[in-house]
C-alpha positions in Angstrom: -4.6 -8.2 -0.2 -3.8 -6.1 3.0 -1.3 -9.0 3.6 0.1 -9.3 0.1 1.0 -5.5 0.1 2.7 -5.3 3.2 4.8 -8.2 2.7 5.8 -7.0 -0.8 6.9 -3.8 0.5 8.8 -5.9 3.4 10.8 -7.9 0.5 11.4 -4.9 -1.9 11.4 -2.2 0.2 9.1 -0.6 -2.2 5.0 -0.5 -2.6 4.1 -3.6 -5.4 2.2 -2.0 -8.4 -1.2 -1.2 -8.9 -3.0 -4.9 -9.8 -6.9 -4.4 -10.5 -9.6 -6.4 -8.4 -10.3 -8.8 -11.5 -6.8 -10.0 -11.4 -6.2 -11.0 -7.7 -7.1 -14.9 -8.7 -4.8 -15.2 -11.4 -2.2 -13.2 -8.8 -2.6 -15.9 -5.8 -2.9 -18.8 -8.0 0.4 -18.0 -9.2 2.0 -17.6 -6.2 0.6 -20.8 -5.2 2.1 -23.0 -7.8 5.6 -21.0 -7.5 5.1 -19.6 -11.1 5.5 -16.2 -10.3 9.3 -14.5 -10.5 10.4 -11.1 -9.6 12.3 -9.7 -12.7 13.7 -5.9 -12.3 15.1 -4.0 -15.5 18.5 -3.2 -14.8 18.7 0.1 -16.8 15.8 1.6 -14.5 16.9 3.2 -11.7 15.0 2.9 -8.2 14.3 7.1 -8.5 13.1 6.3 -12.0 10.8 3.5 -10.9 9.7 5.6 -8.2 9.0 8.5 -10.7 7.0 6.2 -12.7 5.0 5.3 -10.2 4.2 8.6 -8.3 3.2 9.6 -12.0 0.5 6.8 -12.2 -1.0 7.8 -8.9 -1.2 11.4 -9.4 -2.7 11.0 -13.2 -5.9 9.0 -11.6 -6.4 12.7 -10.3 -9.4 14.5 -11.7 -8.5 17.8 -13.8 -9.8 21.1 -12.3 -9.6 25.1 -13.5 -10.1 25.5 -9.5 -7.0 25.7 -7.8 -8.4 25.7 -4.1 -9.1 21.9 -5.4 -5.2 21.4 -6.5 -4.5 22.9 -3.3 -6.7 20.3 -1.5 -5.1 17.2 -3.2 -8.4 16.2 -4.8 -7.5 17.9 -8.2 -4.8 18.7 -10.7 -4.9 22.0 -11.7 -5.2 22.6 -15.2 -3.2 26.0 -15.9 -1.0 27.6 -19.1 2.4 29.3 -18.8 2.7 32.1 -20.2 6.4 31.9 -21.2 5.9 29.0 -23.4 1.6 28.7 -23.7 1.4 24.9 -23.2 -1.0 23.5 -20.7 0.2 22.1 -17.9 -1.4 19.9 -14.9 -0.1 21.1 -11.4 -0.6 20.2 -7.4 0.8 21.6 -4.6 4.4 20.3 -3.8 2.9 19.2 -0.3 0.2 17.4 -1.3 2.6 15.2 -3.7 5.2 14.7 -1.0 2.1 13.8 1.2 1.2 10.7 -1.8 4.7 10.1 -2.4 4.7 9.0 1.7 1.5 7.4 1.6 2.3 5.5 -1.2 5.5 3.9 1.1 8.3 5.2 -0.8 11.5 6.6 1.1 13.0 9.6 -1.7 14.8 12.5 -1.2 12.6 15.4 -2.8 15.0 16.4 -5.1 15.8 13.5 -6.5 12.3 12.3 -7.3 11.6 15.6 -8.8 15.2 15.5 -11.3 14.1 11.8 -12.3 10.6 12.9 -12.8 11.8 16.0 -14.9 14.3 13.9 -16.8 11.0 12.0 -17.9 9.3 14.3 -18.9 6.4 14.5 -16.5 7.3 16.9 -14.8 8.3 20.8 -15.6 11.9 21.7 -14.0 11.6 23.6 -10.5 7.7 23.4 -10.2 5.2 21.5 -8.6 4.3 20.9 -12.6 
């Protein structure tokens, strides 16, 4: 797999999505008999794909009220703002930046955080 993920990142210059264990067999038997194609929607930017991504990873975080835990990268810290009272899951901008690298992706900081606030997923000018 080690292999598989390294050379997908060679060819796309990007890390290949998340594929469970279970579905390794079907992977490599398609890649065997030349059935599998690389397809990329055109209307999604790479910042976008990127965002979408990065979102994945940090949502497989657990939530925590402690914020040393945020802090830590283990975490997202559940908290409310009080200008608008909606609950909000937050980490530390450094531990993101610190996934975003170790995921493999090469993004300016601002303009993962605008695609990722123009999703949605993220609250403007916070770590949110």
């Amino acid at each position: 797999m080690k292999q598989f993920w390294q050379q997908y990142l060679k060819a796309f210059d990007r890390p290949a999505p998340k594929i469970k264990l279970s579905r390794w067999p079907s992977i490599l038997e398609a890649l065997a008999d030349d059935k599998a194609t690389y397809t990329e929607a055109p209307e999604e930017s790479r910042p976008v794909f990127i965002a979408r991504h990065m979102f994945e990873i940090v949502c497989d975080r657990k939530i925590s009220d402690e914020a040393d835990e945020a802090l830590s990268g283990f975490a997202l810290y559940k908290h409310v703002f009080k200008d608008d009272e909606k609950v909000y899951f937050c980490m530390s901008s450094k531990v993101f930046l610190s996934l975003v690298d170790g995921a493999g992706f090469k993004i300016f900081p601002n303009e993962l955080s605008s695609a990722m606030t123009e999703l949605g997923v993220k609250k403007w000018d916070t770590a949110c």
